[in-house]
C-alpha positions in Angstrom: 70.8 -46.1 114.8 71.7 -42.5 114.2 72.7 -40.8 117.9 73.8 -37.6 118.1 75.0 -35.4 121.1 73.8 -31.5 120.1 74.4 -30.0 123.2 76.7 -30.7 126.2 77.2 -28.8 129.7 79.8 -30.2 132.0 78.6 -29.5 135.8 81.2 -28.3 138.4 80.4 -29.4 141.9 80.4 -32.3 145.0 77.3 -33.6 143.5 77.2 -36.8 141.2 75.6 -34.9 137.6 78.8 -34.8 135.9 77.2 -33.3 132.5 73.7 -31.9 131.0 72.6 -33.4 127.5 70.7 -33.3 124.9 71.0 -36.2 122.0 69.3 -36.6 119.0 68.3 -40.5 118.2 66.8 -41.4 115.0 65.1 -38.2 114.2 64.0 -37.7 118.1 65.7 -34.9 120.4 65.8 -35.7 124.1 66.5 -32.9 126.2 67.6 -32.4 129.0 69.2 -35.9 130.0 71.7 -35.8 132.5 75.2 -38.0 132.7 75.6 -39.0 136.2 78.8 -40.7 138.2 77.2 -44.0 139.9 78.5 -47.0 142.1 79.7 -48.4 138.9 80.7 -45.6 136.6 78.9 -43.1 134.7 75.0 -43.9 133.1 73.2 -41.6 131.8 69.5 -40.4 133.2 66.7 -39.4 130.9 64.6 -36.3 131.8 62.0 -36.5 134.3 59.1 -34.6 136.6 57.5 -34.8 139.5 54.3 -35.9 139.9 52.0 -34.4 143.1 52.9 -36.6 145.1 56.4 -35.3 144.6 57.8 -38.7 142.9 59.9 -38.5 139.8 59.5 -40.5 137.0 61.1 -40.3 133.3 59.2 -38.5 130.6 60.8 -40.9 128.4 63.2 -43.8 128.7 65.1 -46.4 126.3 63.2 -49.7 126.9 66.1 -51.6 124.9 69.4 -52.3 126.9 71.5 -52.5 123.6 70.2 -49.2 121.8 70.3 -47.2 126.1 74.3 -48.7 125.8 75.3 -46.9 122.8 73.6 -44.1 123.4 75.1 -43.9 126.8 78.7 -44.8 125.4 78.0 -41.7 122.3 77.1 -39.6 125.6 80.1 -40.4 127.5 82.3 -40.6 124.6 81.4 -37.1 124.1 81.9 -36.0 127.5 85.8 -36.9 127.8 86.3 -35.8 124.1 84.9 -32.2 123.5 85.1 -30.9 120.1 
């Protein structure tokens, strides 16, 4: 699996967005993800809408838990090593 971080803004700030992303897996841009500090370190959060009911819900998500680690470790790994 190819990933690819093209684009990354580090956030500033209280809240928990540490960083805005977008990757390039396999051919596929994803923009817009967003690198977030949890309970348990960072993970990174796929892009998402509201519906009218005013719910979010990803517009697309990484249904495998092996392929969603390494792209989250690429994400991260880019994060504390800018180039």
């Amino acid at each position: 699996m190819i990933t690819q971080v093209l684009r990354m803004n580090k956030v500033e700030g209280l809240g928990k967005t540490r960083a805005y992303a977008d990757i390039l897996v396999n051919g596929v841009v994803i923009k817009g993800c967003r690198l977030v500090e949890g309970i348990s370190g960072m993970f990174l959060s796929m892009p998402g809408e509201k519906n009218k009911e005013g719910k979010w819900f990803d517009i697309c998500y990484i249904n495998d838990d092996v392929v969603k680690g390494e792209i989250t470790n690429k994400v991260i790994e880019a994060y504390n090593n800018p180039a």
